[in-house]
N, C-alpha and C positions, 0 to 999 in steps of 0.2 A: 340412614337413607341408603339406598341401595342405587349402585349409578350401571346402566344397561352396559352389558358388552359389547356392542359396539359402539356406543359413546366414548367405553373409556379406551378401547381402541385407536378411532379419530384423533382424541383427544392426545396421547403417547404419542401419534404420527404427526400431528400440528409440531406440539414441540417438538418432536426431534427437529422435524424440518427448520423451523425458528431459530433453535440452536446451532443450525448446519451455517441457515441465510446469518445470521447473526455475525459467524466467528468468520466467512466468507467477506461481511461487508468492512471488518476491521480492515484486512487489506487493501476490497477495494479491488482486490483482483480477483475472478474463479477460474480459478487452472484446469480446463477441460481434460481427458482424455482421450487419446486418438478414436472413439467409439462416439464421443459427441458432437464429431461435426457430421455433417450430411454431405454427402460425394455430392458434386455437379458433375453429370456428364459433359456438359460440353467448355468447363473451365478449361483453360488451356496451363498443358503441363509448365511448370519454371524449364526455363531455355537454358539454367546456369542448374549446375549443384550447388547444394547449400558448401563452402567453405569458411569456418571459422576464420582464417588467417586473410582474408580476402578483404582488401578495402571496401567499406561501403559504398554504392553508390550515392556520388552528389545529388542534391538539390537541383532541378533543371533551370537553367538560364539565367540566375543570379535573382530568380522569385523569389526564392524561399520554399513556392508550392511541390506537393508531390502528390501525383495524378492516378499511381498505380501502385494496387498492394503489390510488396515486394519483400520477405521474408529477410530478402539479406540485407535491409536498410537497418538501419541504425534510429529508432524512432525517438530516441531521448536528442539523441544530434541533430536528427531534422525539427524536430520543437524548437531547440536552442537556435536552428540558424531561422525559422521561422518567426520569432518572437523579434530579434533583431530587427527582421525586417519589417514586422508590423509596428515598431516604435518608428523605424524611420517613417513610414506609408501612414500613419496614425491609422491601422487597422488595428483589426482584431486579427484571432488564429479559429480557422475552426479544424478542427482535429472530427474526420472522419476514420470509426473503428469499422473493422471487416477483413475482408476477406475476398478470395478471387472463390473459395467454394460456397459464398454466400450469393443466393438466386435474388434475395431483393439489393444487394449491394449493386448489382449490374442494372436492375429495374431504376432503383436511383441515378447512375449513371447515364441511362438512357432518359429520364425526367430531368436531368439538369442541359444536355445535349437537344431536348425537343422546347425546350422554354426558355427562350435566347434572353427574354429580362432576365428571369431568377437568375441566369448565370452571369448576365452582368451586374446585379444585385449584390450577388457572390463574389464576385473579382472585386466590385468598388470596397467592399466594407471589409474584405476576410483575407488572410493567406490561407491558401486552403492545405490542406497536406492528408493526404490518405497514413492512418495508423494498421497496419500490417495485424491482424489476430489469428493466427492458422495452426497447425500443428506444429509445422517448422517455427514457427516462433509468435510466440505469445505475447511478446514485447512488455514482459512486467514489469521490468525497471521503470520503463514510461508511463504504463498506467497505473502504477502503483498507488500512486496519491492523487487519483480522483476515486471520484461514487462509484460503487460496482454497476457493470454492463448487465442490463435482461434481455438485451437481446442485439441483432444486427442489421443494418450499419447503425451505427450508435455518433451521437454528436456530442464532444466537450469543445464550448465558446472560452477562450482564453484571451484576456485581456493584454495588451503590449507588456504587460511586468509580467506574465505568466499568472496571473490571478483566474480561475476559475470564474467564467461571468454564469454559466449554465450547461447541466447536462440535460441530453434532448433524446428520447428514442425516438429513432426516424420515423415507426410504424406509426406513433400519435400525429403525426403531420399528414397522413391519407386517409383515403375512406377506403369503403370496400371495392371499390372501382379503382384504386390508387391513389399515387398522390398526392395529395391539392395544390393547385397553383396557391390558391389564397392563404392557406394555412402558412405554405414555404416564403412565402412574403412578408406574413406576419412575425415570423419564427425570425427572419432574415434581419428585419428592420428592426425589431424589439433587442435582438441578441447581440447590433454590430454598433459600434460605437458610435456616440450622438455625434448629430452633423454632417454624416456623410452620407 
């Protein structure tokens, strides 16, 4: 039997790819290069240089939550001081991934800011904490050991032991108009711990 050339083409390309996705999802991380992010114009530059030797910044106000991608945090540390607090609070942790050069991370930001339930939804059940993904730092120590990201903002639900409740790509939560209050409701109340 004779198999066309561009079948067995496709076919050489599928796997490779499978092979690529494959040996990418053992980690659980994919380490972009500086050519795979998309520049936003109007992100605004970091205020600080990146310094190594530079204490991280804390967690704001004894939350646990953190509000702003910030390269120079520490995201294994703010999980650790976030999980603490969600055992005392009997929440959950939701770990928002991105970026400040990510155009739908700001879109989310402004859908949490325009729909004052979901974000009270949000504060009752979650610590929330933004996870830093940009050139300057990729924070693979921290995401190491969850599911690989396809895309961004990306959500991992972590339960008060640190157990893994769900990973979420934000994009399945809209429509093509954005989005959905209902969906982020459903997403909200299924993902945060019974009873609250």
């Amino acid at each position: 039997m004779r198999v066309p050339l561009r079948l067995l083409v496709l076919l050489t390309t599928a796997l490779c790819l499978y092979s690529a996705l494959a040996g990418a999802q053992q980690s659980g991380v994919v380490v972009l290069e500086e050519s795979d992010f998309e520049s936003t114009p109007n992100a605004p530059p970091l205020s600080l240089p990146l310094d190594p030797h530079a204490p991280p910044p804390s967690p704001s106000g004894g939350t646990g939550e953190v509000h702003h991608f910030d390269p120079r945090r520490d995201a294994k540390a703010d999980i650790r001081y976030a999980l603490q607090v969600a055992a005392r609070e009997r929440k959950h942790v939701l770990l928002d991934v991105g970026g400040t050069w990510c155009p739908f991370c700001k879109v989310l930001d402004a859908f949490f800011d325009n729909n004052a339930d979901i974000l009270a939804l949000r504060s009752r059940s979650f610590v929330y904490v933004k996870v830093n993904f940009s050139k300057e730092n990729q924070n693979e120590a921290a995401l190491q050991d969850y599911p690989l990201i396809r895309g961004y903002p990306h959500f991992f639900v972590l339960d008060a032991t640190g157990k893994l409740v769900t990973s979420q790509r934000v994009a399945l939560l809209g429509t093509q108009s954005g989005y959905s209050p209902d969906r982020f409701r459903n997403f909200l109340r299924s993902a945060g711990p019974k009873g609250k």
